[in-house]
VOGU-3710 file (C-alpha; in Angstrom, 3 decimals, decimal comma):
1> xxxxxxxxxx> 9,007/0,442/43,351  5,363/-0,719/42,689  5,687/-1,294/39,514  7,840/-3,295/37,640  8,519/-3,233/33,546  10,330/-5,599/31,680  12,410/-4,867/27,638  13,105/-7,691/25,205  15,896/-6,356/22,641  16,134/-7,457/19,270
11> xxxxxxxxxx> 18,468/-9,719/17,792  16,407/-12,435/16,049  16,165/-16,387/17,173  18,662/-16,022/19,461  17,328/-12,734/21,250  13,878/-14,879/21,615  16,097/-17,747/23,562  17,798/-15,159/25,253  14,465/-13,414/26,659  13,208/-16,900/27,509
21> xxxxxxxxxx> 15,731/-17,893/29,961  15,412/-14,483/31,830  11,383/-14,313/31,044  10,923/-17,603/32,933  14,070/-17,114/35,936  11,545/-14,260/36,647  8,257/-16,218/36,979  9,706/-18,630/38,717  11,369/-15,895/41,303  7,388/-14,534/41,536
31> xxxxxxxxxx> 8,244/-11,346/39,790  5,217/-9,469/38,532  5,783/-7,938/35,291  3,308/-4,618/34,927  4,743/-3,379/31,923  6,212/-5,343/28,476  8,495/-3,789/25,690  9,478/-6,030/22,795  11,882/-5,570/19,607  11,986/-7,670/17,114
41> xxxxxxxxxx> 13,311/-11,114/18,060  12,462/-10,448/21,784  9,010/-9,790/20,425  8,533/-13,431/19,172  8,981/-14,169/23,530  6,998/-11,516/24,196  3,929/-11,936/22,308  3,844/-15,434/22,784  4,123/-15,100/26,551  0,781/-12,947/26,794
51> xxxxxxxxxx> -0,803/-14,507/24,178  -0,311/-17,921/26,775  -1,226/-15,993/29,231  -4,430/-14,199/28,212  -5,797/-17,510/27,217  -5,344/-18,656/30,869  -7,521/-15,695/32,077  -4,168/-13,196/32,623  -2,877/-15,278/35,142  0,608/-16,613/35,779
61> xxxxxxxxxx> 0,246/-20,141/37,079  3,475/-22,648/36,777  1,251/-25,283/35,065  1,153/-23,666/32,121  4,589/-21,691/32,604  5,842/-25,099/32,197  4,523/-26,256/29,283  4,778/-23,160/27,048  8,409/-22,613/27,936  8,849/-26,620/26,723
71> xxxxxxxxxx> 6,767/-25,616/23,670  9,316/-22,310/23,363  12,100/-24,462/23,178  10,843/-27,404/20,685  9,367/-24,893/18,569  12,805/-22,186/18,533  13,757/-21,603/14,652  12,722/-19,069/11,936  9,548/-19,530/11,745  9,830/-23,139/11,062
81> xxxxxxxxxx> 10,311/-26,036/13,328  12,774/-28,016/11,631  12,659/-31,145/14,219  9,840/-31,948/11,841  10,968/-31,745/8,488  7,323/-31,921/7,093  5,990/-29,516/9,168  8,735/-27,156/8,220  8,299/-27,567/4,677  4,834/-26,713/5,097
91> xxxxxxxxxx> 5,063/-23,203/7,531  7,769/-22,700/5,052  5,380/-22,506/1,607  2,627/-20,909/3,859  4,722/-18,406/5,431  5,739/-17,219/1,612  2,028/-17,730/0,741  1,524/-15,356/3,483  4,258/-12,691/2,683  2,838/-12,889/-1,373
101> xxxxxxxxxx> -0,410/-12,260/0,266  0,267/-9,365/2,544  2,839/-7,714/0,944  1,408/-8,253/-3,076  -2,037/-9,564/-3,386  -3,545/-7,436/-0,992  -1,812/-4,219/-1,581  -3,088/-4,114/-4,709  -6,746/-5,385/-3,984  -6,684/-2,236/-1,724
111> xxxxxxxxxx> -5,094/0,357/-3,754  -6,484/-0,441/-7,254  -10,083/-0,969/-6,903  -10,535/3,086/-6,808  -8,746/2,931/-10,317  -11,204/1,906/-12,610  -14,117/4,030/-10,793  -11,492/7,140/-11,064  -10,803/6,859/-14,272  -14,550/7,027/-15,270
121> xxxxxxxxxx> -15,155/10,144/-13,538  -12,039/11,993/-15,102  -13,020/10,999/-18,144  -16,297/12,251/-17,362  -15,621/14,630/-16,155  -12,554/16,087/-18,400  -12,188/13,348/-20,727  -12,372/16,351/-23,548  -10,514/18,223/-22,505  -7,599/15,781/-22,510
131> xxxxxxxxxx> -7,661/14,087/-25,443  -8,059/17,864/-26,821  -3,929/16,718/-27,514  -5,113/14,539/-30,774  -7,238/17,522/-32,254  -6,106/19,006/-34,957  -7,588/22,068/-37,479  -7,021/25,768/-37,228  -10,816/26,853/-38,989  -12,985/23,583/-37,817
141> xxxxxxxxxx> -14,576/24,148/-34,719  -14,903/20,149/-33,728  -12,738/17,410/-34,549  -13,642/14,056/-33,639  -10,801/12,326/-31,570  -11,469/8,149/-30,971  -15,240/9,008/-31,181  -15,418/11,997/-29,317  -16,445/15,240/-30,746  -14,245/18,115/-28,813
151> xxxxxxxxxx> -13,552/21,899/-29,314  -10,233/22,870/-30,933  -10,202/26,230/-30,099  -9,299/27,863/-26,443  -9,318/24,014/-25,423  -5,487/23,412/-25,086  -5,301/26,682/-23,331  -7,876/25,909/-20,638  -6,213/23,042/-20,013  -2,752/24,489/-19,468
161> xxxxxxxxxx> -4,568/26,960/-17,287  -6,259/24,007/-15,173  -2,435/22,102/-14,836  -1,064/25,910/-13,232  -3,977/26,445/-11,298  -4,258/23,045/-9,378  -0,325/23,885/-9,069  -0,678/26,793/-7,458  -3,220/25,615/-5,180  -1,008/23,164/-3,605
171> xxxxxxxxxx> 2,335/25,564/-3,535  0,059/27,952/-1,877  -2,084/26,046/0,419  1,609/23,945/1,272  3,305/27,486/2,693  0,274/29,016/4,336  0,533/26,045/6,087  3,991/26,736/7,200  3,226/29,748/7,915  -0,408/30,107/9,862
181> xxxxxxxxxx> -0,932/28,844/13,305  -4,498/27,864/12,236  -6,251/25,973/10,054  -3,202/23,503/9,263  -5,615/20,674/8,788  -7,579/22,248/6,136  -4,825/23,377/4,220  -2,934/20,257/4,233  -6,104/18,694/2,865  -6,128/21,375/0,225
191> xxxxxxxxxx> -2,962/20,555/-0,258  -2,756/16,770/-0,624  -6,324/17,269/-2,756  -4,757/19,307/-5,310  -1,942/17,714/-5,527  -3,459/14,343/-6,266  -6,034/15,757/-8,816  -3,154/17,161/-10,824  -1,207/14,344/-10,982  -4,220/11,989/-12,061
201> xxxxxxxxxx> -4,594/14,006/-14,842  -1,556/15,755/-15,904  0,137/12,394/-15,854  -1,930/10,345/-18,352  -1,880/13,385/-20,459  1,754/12,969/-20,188  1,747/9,943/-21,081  -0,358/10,110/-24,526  2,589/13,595/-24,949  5,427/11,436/-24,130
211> xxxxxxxxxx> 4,791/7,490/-24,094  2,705/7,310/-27,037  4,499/4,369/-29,475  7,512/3,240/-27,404  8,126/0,148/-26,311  6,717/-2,012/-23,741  9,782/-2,529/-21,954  10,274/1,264/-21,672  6,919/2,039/-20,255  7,270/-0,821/-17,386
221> xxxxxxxxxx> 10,779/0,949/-16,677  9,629/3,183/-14,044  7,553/-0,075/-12,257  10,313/-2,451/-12,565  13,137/0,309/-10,941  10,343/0,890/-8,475  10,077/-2,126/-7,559  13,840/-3,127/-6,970  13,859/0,159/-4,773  11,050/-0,878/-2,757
231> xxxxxxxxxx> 12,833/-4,459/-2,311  16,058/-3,317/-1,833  15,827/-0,248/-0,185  13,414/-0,141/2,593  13,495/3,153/3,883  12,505/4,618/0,357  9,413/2,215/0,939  6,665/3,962/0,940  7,693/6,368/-1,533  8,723/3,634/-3,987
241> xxxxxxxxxx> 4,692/2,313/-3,277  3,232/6,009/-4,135  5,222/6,528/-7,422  3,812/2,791/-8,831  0,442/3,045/-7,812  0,679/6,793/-9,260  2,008/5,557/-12,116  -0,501/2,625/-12,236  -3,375/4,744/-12,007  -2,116/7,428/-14,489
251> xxxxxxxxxx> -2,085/4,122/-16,987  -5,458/3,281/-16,413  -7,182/6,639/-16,734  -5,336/6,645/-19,844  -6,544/3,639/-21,647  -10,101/5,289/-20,317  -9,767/9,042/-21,888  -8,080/8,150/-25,139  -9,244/4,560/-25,485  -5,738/3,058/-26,223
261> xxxxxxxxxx> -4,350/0,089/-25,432  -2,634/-0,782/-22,293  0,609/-2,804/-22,286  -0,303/-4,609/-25,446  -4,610/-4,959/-24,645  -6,885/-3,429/-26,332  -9,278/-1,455/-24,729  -12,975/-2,706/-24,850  -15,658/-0,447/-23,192  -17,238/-3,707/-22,451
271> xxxxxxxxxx> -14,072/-5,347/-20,011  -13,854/-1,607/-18,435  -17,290/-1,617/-17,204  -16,907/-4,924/-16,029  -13,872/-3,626/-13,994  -15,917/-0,918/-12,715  -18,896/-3,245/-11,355  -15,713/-5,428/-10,104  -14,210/-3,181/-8,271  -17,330/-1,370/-7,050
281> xxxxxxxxxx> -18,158/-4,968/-5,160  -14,164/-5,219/-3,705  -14,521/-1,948/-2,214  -17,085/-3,167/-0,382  -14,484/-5,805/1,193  -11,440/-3,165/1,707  -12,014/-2,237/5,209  -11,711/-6,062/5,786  -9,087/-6,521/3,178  -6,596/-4,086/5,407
291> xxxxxxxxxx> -7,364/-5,320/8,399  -6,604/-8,974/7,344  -3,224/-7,454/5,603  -2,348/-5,821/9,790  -3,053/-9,112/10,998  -1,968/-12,326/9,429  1,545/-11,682/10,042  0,813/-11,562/14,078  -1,388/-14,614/14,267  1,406/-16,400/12,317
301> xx> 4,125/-15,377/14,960  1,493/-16,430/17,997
//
């Protein structure tokens, strides 16, 4: 064989001592390693084994074999190395820093600086149209709704016709898909489009319909149940992170359109277009933003 690959299985701390011992019986045997797979615990062996030996110019030498297997061993715990209290009590409030960071703060930086911006144009856009809801008369032409002059009549149709039509759109677009060998790409983009504009608008139109006067604890229901699934459940994950920032959005672009408050704050056209110019400047940051979120974790563990 001219090739030789090594796997590190899982199994936390002790699957990183275990992968030690047999990582450095190897070196010192003169065993070229060509090829590295790493789970989980194994991984924390793994990674730190290249990263030691990409800073010595991806060269196995016993010099340094010996001192990073010594620094292996002092340094063996979750995370923390608990031979030094102080130091452990340190990692340990950065490592949560870190977590609150990459798993919270950022997550949210990323996903909800389109909000504000999005919930301009719709109101722009359709902003009339939806708060068409509040009108009421059945001779006026107009009725002014929070300061907005709309039309009463054929309005609530055309928008029940918009809600079926972007429906129908993504049912149809989702089974040609299924069913033609070409063009997949396109229709899955016609898909996922359609899909997303109906639910940005039906949704805070929903909830003016259905939300409108009950309590605060009720409307954080669906965020709070969401978020013990996404804790709790892991594989239901990223589904769990769609249906909050859905529902997130859907609450925004409804304090926009019918100029209500949200969760107890009263809008102000003022704050929102200081959210706009906000978020306008993070966006410019996002690309970084996710990369830093991929990252931190690794350079942590290394």
């Amino acid at each position: 064989m001219s090739r030789t690959g090594l796997a590190f299985s899982g199994g936390g701390i002790r699957s990183a001592a275990f992968c030690s011992g047999v990582l450095r019986r190897l070196l010192q045997r003169e065993v070229k390693v060509d090829c590295l797979s790493c789970v989980s615990g194994g991984g924390y062996t793994g990674t730190a084994y290249l990263d030691w030996k990409y800073r010595h110019g991806k060269e196995d030498d016993p010099k340094w074999h010996q001192e990073f297997f010594n620094y292996m061993r002092a340094r063996a715990g979750y995370y923390c190395n608990w031979q030094r209290p102080f130091i452990a009590v340190f990692d340990s409030f950065l490592i949560i820093a870190l977590l609150i960071l990459v798993s919270l703060i950022t997550p949210i930086l990323v996903w909800m600086t389109v909000a504000c911006p999005m919930a301009y144009l719709i109101d722009f856009l359709v902003g009339d149209l939806l708060r068409t809801e509040g009108c009421i008369g059945n001779d006026t032409a107009f009725e002014v709704v929070n300061g907005h002059e709309c039309h009463v009549e054929g309005d609530a149709y055309t928008k029940v016709v918009l809600f079926a039509s972007l429906l129908a759109i993504t049912v149809l677009s989702f089974i040609l898909q299924n069913i033609l060998k070409q063009g997949k790409g396109l229709l899955r983009f016609v898909s996922i489009s359609s899909l997303a504009i109906l639910a940005l608008l039906f949704f805070p139109w929903a909830i003016h319909v259905l939300l409108e006067g009950t309590p605060l604890w009720a409307q954080l229901l669906i965020l709070v149940l969401s978020a013990i699934i996404w804790f709790s459940i892991p594989v239901f994950r990223q589904q769990a992170s769609l249906i909050m920032v859905v529902y997130a959005y859907s609450f925004i672009i409804h304090k926009r359109v019918y100029k209500h408050s949200l969760f107890g704050l009263e809008y102000s056209e003022y704050n929102f277009v200081m959210f706009v110019w906000v978020s306008g400047i993070l966006l410019a940051f996002v690309p970084y933003l996710g990369s830093i979120q991929q990252r931190l974790m690794h350079v942590f563990n290394r």
